[in-house]
DRENPA-3360 file (N, C-alpha, C; in nm, 2 decimals, always signed):
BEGIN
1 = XXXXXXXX = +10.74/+7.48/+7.58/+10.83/+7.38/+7.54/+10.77/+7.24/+7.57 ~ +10.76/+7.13/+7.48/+10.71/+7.03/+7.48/+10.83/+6.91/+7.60 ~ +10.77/+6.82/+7.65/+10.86/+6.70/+7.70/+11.02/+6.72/+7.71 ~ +11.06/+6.70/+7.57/+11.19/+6.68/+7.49/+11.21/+6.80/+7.45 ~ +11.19/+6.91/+7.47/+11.25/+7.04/+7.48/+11.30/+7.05/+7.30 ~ +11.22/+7.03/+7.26/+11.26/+7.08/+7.11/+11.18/+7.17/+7.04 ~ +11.22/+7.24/+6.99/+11.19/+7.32/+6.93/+11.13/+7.35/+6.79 ~ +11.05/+7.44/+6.69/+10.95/+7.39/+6.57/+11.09/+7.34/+6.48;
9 = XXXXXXXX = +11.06/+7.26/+6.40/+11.14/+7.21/+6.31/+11.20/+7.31/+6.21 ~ +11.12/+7.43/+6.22/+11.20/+7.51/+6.15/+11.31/+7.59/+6.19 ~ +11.35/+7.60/+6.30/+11.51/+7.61/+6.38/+11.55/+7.55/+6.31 ~ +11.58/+7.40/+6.26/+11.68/+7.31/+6.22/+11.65/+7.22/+6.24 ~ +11.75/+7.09/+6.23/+11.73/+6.92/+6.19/+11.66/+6.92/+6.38 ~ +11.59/+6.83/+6.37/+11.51/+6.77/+6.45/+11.60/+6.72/+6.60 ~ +11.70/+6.65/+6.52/+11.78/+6.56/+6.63/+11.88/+6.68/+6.70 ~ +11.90/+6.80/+6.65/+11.99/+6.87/+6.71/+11.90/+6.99/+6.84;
17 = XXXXXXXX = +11.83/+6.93/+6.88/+11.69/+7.02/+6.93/+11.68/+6.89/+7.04 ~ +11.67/+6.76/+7.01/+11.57/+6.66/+7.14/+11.66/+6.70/+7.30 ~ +11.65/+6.76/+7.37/+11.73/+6.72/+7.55/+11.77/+6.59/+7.54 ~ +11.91/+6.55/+7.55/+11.99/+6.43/+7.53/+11.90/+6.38/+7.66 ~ +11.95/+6.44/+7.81/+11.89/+6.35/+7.92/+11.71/+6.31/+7.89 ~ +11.65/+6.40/+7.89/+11.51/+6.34/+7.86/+11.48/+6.28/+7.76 ~ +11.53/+6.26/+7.63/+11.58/+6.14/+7.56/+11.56/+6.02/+7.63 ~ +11.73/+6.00/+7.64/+11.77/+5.89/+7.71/+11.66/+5.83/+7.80;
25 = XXXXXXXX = +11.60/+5.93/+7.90/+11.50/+5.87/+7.98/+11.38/+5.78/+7.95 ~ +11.34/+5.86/+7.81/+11.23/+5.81/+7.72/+11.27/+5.71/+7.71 ~ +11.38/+5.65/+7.66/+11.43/+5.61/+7.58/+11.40/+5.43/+7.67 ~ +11.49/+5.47/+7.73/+11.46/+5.37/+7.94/+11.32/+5.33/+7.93 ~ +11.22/+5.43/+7.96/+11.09/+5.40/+8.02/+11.01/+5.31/+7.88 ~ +11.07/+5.31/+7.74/+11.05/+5.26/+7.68/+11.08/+5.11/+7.64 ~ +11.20/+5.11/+7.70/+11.27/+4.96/+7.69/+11.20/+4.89/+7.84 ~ +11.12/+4.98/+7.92/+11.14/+4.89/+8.04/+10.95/+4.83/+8.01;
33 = XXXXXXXX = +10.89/+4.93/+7.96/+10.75/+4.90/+7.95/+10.70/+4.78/+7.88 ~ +10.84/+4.77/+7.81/+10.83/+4.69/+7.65/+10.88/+4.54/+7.73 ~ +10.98/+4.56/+7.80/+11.02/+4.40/+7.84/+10.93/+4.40/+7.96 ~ +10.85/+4.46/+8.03/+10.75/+4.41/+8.14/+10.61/+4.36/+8.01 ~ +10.60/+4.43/+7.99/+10.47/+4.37/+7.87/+10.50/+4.23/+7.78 ~ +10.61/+4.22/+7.75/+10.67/+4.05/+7.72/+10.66/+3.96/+7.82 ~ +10.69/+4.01/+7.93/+10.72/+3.93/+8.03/+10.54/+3.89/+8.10 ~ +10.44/+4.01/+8.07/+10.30/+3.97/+8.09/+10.28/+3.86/+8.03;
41 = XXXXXXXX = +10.33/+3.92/+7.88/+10.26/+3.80/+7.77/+10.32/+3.65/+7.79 ~ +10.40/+3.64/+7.83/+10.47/+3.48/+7.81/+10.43/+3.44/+7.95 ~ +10.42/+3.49/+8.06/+10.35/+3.42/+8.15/+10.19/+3.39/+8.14 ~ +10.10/+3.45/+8.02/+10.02/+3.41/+8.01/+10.02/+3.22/+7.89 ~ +10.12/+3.27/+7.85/+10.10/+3.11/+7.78/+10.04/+3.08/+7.67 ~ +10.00/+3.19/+7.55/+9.90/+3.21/+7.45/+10.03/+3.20/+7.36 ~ +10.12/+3.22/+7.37/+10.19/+3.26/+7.18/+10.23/+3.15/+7.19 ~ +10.25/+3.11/+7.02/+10.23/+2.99/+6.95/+10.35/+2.98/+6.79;
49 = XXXXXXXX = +10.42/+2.91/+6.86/+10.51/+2.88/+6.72/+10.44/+2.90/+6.59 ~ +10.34/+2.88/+6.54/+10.27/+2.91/+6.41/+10.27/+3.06/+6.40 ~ +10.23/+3.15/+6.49/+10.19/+3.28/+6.48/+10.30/+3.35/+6.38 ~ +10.23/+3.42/+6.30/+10.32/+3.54/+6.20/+10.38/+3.62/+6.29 ~ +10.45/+3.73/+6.20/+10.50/+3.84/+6.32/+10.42/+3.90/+6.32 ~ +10.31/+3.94/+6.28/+10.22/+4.05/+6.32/+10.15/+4.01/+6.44 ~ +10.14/+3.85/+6.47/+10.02/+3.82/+6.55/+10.09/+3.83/+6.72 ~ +10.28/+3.79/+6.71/+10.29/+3.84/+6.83/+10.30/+4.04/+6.87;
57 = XXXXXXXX = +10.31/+4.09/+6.80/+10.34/+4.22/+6.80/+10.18/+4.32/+6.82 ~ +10.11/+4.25/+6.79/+9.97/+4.30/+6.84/+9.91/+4.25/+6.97 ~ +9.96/+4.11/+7.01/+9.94/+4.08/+7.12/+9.99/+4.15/+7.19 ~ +10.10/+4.16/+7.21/+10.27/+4.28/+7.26/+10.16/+4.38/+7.30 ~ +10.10/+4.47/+7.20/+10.09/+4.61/+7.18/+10.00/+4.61/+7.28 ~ +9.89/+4.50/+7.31/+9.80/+4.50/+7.42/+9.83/+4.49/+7.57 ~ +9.95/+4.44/+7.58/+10.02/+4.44/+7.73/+10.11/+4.57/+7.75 ~ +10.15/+4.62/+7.63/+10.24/+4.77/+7.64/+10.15/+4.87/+7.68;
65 = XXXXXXXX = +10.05/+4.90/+7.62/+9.94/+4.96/+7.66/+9.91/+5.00/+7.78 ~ +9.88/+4.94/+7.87/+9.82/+5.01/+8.05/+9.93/+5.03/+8.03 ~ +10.07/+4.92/+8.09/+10.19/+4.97/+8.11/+10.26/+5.11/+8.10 ~ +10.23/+5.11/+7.95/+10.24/+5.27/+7.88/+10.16/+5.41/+7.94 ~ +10.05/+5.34/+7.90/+9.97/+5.46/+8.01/+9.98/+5.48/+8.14 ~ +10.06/+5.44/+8.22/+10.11/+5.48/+8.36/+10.20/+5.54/+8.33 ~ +10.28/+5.57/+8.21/+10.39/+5.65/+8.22/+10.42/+5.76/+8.16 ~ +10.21/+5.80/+8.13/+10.20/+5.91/+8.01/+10.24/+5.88/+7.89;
73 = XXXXXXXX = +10.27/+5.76/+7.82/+10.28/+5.75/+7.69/+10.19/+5.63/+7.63 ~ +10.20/+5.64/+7.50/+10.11/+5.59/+7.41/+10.16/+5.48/+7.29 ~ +10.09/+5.38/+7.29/+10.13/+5.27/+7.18/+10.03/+5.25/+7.09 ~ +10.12/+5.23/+6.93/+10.03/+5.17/+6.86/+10.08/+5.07/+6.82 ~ +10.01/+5.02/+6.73/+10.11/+4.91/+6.60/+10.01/+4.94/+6.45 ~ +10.08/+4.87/+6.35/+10.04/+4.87/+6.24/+10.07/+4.99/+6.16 ~ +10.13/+5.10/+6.21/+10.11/+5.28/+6.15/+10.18/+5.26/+6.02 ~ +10.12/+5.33/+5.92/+10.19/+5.30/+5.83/+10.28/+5.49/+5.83;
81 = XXXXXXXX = +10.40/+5.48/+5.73/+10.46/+5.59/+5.74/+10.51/+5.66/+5.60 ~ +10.46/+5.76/+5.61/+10.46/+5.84/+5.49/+10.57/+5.95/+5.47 ~ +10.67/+5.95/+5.33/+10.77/+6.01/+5.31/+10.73/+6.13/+5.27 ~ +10.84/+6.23/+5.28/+10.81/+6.39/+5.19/+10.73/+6.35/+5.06 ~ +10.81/+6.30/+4.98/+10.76/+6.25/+4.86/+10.67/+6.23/+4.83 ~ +10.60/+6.10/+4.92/+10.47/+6.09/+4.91/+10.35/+6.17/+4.95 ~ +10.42/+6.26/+5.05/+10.28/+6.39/+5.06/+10.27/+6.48/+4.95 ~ +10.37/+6.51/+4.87/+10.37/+6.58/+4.78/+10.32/+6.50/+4.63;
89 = XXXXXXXX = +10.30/+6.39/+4.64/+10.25/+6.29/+4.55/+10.35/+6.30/+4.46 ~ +10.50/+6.25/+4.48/+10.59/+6.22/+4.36/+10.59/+6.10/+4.37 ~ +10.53/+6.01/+4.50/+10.56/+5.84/+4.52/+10.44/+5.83/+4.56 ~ +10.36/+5.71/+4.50/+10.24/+5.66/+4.55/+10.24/+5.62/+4.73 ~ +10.14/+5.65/+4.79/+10.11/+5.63/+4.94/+10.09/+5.46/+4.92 ~ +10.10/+5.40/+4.81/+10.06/+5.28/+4.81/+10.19/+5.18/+4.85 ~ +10.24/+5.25/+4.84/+10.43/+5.21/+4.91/+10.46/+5.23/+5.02 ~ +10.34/+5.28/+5.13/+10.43/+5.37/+5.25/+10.44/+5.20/+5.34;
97 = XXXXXXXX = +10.53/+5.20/+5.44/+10.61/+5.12/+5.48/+10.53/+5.15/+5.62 ~ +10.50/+4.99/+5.66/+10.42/+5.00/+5.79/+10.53/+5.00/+5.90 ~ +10.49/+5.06/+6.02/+10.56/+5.02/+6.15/+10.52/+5.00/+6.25 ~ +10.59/+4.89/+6.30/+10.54/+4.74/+6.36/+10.51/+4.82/+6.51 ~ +10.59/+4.87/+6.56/+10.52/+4.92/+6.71/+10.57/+5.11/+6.72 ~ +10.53/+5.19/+6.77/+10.53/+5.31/+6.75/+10.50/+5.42/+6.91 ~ +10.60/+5.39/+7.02/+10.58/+5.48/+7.11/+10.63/+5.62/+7.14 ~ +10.54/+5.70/+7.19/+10.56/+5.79/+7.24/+10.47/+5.84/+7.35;
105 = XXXXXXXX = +10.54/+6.05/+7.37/+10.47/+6.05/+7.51/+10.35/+6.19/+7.47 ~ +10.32/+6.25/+7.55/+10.27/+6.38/+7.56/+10.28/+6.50/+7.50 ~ +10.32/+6.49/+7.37/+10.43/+6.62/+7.31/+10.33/+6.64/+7.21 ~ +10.34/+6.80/+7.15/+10.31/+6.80/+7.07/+10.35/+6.69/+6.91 ~ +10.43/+6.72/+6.88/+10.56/+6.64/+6.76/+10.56/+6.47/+6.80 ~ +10.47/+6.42/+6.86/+10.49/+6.31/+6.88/+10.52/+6.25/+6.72 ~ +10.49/+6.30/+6.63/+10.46/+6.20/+6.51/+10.64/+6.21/+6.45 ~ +10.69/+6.27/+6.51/+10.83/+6.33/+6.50/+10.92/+6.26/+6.59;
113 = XXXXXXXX = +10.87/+6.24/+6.68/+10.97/+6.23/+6.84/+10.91/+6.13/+6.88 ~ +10.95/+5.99/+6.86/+10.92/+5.88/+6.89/+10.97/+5.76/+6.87 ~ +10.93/+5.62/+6.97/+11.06/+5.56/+6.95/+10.94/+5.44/+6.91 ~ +11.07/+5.39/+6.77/+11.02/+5.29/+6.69/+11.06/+5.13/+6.70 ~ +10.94/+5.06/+6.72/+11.00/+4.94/+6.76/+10.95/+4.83/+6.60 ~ +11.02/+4.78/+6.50/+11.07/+4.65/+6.42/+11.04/+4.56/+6.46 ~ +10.95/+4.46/+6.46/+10.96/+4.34/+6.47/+11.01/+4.21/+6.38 ~ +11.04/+4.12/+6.43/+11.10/+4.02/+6.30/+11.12/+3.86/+6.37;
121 = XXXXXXXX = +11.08/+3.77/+6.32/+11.11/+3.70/+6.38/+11.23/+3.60/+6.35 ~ +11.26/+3.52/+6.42/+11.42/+3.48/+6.41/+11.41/+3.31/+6.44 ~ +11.62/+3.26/+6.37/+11.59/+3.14/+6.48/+11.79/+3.14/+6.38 ~ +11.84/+3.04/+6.49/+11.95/+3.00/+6.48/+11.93/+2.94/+6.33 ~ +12.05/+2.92/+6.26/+12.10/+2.84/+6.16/+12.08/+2.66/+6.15 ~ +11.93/+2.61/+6.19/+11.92/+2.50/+6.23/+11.88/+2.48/+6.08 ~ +11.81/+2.34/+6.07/+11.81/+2.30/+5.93/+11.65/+2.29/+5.89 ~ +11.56/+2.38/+5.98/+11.43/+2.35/+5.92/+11.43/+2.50/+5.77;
129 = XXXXXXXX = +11.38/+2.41/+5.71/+11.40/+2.51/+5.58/+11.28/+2.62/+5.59 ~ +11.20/+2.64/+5.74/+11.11/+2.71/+5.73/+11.17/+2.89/+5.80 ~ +11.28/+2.82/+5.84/+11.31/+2.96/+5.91/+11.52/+2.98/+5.82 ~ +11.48/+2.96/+5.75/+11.62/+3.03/+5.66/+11.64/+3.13/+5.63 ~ +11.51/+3.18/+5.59/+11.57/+3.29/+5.51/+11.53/+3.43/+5.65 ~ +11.50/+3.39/+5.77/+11.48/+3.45/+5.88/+11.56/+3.57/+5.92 ~ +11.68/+3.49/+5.92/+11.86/+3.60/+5.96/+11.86/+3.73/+5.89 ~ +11.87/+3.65/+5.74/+11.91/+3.79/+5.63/+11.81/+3.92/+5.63;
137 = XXXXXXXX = +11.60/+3.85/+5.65/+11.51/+3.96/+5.63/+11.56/+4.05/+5.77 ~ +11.62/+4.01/+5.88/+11.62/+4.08/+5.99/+11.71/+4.18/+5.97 ~ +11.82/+4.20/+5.87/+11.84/+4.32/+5.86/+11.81/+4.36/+5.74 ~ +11.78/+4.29/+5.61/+11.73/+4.37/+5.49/+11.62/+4.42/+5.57 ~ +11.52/+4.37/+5.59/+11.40/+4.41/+5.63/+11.37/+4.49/+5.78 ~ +11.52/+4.50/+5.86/+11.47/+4.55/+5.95/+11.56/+4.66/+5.99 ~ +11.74/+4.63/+5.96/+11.85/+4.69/+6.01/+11.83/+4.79/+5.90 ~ +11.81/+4.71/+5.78/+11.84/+4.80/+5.70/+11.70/+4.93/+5.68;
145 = XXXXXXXX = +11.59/+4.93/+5.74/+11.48/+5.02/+5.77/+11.54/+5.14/+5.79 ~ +11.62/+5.15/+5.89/+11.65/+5.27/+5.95/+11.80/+5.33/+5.91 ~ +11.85/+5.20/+5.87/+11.99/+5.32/+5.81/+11.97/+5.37/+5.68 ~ +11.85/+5.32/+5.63/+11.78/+5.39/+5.50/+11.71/+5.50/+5.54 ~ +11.68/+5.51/+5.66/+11.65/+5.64/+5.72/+11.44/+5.65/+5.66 ~ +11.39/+5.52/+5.67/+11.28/+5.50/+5.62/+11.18/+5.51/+5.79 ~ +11.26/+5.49/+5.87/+11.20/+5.46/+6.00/+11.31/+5.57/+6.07 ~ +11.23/+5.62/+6.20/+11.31/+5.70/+6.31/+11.41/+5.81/+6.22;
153 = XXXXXXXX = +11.37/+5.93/+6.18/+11.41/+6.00/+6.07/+11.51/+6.10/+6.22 ~ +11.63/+6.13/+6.19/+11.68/+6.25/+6.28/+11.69/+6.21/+6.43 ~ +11.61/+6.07/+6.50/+11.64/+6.02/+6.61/+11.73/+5.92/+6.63 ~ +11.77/+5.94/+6.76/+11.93/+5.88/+6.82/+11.90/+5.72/+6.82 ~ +11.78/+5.75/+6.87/+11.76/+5.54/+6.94/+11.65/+5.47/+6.85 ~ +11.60/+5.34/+6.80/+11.52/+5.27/+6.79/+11.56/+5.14/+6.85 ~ +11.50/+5.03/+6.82/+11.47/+4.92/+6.85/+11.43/+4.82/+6.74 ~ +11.46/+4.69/+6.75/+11.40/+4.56/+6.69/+11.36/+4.50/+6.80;
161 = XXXXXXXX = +11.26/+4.39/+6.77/+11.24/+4.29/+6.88/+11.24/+4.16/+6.79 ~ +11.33/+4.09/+6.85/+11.32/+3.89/+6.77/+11.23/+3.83/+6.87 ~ +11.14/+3.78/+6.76/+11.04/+3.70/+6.85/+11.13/+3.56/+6.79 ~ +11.19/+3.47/+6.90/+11.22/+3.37/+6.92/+11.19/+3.25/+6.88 ~ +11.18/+3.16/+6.77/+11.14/+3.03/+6.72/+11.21/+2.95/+6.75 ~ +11.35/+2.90/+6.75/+11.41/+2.80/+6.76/+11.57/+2.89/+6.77 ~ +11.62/+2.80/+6.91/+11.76/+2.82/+6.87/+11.77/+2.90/+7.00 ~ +11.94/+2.92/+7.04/+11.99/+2.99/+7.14/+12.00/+3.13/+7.09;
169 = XXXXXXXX = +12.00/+3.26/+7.24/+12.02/+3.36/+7.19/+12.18/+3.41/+7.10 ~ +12.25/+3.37/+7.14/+12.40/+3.36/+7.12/+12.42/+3.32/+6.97 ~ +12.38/+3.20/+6.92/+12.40/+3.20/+6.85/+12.33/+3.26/+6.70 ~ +12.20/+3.27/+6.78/+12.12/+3.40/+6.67/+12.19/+3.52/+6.61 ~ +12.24/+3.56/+6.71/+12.31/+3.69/+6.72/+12.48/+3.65/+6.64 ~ +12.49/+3.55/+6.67/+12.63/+3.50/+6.58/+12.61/+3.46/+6.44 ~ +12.47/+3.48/+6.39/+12.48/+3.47/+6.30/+12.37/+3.55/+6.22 ~ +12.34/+3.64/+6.28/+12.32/+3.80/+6.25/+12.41/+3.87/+6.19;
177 = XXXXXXXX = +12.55/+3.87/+6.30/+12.65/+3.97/+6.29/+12.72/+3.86/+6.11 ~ +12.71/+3.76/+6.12/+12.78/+3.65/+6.05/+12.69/+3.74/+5.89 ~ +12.59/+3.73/+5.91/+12.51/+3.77/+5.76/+12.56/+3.92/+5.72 ~ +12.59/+3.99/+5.82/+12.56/+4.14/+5.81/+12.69/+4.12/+5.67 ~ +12.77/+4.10/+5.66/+12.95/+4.03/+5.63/+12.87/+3.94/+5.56 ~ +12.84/+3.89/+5.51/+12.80/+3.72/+5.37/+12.82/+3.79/+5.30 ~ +12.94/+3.74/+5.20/+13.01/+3.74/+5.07/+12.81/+3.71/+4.94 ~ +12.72/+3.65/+4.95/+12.63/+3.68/+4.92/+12.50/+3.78/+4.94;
185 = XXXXXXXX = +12.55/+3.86/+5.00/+12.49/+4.02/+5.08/+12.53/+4.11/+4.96 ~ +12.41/+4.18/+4.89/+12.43/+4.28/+4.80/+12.53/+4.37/+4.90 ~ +12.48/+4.45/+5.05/+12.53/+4.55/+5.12/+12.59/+4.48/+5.21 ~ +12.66/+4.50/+5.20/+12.74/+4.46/+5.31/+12.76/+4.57/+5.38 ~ +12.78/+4.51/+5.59/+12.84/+4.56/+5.70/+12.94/+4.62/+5.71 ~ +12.99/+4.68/+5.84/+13.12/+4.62/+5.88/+13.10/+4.58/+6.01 ~ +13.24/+4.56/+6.05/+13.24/+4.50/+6.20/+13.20/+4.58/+6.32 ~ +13.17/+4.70/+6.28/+13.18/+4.83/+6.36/+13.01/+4.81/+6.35;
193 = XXXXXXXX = +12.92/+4.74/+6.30/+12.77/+4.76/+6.30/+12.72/+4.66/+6.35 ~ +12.80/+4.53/+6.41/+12.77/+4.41/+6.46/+12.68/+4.43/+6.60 ~ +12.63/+4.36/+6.63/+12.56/+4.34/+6.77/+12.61/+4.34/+6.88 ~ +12.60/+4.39/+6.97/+12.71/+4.39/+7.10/+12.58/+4.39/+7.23 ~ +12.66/+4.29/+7.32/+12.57/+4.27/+7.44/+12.55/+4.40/+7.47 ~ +12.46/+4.41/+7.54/+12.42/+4.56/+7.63/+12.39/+4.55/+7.77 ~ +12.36/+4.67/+7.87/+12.30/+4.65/+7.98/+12.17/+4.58/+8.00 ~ +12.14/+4.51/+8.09/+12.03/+4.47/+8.08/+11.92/+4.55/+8.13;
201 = XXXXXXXX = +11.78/+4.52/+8.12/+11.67/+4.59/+8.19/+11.63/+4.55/+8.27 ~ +11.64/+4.56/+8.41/+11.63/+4.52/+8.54/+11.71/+4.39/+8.53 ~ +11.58/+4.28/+8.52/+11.67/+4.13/+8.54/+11.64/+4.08/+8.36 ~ +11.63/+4.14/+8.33/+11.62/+4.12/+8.13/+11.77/+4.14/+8.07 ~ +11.83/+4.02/+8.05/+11.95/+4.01/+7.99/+11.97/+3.99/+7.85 ~ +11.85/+3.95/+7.79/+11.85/+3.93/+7.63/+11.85/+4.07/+7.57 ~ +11.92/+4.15/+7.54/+11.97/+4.27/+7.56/+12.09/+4.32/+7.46 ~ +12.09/+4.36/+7.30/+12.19/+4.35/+7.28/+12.17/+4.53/+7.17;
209 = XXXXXXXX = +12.29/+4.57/+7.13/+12.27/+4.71/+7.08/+12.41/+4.72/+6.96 ~ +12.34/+4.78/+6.87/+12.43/+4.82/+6.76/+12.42/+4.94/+6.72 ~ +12.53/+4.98/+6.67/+12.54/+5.17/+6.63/+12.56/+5.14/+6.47 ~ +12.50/+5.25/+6.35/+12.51/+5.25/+6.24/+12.51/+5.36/+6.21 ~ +12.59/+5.39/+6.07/+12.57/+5.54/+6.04/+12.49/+5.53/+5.89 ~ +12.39/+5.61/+5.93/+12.27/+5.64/+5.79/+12.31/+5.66/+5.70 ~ +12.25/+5.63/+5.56/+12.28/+5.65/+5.47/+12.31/+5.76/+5.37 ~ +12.22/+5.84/+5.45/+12.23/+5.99/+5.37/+12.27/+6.07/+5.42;
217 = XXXXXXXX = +12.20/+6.08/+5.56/+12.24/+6.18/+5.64/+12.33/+6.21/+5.70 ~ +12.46/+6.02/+5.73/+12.53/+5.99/+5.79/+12.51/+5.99/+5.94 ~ +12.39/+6.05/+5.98/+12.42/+6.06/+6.13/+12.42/+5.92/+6.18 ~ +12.43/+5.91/+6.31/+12.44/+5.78/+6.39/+12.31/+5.73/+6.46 ~ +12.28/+5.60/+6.43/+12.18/+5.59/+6.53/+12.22/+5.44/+6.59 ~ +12.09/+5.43/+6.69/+12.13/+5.36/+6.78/+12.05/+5.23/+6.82 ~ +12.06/+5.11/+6.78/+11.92/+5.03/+6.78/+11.95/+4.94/+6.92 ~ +11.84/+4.90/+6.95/+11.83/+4.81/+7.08/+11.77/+4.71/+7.04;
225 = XXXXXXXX = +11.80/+4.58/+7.04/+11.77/+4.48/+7.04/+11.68/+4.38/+7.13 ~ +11.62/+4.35/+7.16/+11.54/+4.29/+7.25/+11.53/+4.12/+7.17 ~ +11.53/+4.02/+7.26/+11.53/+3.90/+7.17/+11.44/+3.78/+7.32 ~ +11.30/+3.80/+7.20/+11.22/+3.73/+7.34/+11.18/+3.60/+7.29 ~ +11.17/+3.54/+7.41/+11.17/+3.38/+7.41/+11.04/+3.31/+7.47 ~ +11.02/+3.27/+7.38/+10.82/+3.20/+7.49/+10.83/+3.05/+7.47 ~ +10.75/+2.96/+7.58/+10.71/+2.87/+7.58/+10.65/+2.77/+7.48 ~ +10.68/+2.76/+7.41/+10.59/+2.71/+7.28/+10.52/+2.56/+7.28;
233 = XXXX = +10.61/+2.49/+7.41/+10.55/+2.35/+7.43/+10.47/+2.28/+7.45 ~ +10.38/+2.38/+7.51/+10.22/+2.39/+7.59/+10.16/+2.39/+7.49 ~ +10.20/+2.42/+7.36/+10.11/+2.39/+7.23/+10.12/+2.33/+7.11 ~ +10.22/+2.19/+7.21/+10.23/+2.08/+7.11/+10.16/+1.99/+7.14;
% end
């Protein structure tokens, strides 16, 4: 029996097989690796308001790394991810949808059993016209990933991470939940999928979590929010 005590996929759906507790645990050692590897990076003093999201999220991936490997698990970034369809070639592989950070541990099924981290970057409702359309991609492009069931297929937990441009955490998040609800939103939310503070990770309070039910499958999943903030002054 692997880590997560699950069993071949052909027993049944995936998520009714993972061990809740060693889950959960994963689940932990993954949130904690991830905010100690932020917390490397921003005391080194390198990320830079200009950077894309790819360029913090690869830097990320380089400080998750040792971290990770002390704990028997493994990071990538960049993975791109391929549907049924597309192995069976009904949908061009020329569509498969990348993902931004990708851990797991020692299992066979890792490609199965793994926790997926979204990147996106963000900023309050301030008036530079460069970061507008920031709010809405974070969940077309990010919320909406996984209740499309395009990311984290049959798993309980994933993750986003807001890399920080301008603006308070609070009101970010106020106007996340504010978009999810915009009378100009093809899909709309409800109030039951809004952002809610969470526990923090050790002394990491930027910490926030929302529950959604998937689109097809209906099941429930569970995202963690991480919303990190760097120095950007040093490179004015």
């Amino acid at each position: 029996m692997n880590p997560l005590d699950q069993p071949p996929l052909s027993t049944g759906k995936r998520d009714q097989f993972i061990n809740p507790k060693r889950w959960e645990r994963f689940v932990r050692t993954a949130l904690e690796v991830t905010v100690q590897a932020y917390r490397n990076l921003r005391e080194q003093g390198i990320a830079k308001l200009t950077w894309e999201e790819d360029h913090f999220t690869i830097n990320l991936e380089n400080y998750i790394r040792p971290l990770a490997f002390q704990k028997s698990l493994t990071v990538v970034s960049q993975v791109k991810t391929y549907t049924p369809k597309m192995e069976t070639g009904e949908v061009s592989v020329k569509q498969a949808k990348i993902l931004d950070l990708r851990i797991w541990g020692r299992w066979e099924n890792y490609h199965q059993v793994h926790f997926i981290w979204e990147c996106k970057r963000v900023a309050d409702g301030c008036d530079d016209k460069a970061y507008k359309g920031l709010i809405p991609e974070y969940i077309k492009e990010g919320i909406f990933r996984f209740l499309d069931e395009e990311y984290a297929i049959g798993l309980d937990d994933a993750g986003m991470l807001a890399y920080v441009l301008a603006g308070d955490i609070p009101s970010i998040v106020s106007d996340i939940n504010k978009s999810m609800q915009s009378s100009q939103r093809k899909r709309q939310l409800d109030v039951a999928d809004h952002l809610q503070l969470a526990s923090p990770v050790g002394t990491f309070t930027h910490i926030y979590q929302s529950c959604h039910k998937r689109m097809k499958s209906m099941s429930i999943i569970r995202l963690h929010h991480l919303f990190l903030v760097f120095d950007f002054a040093q490179h004015e």
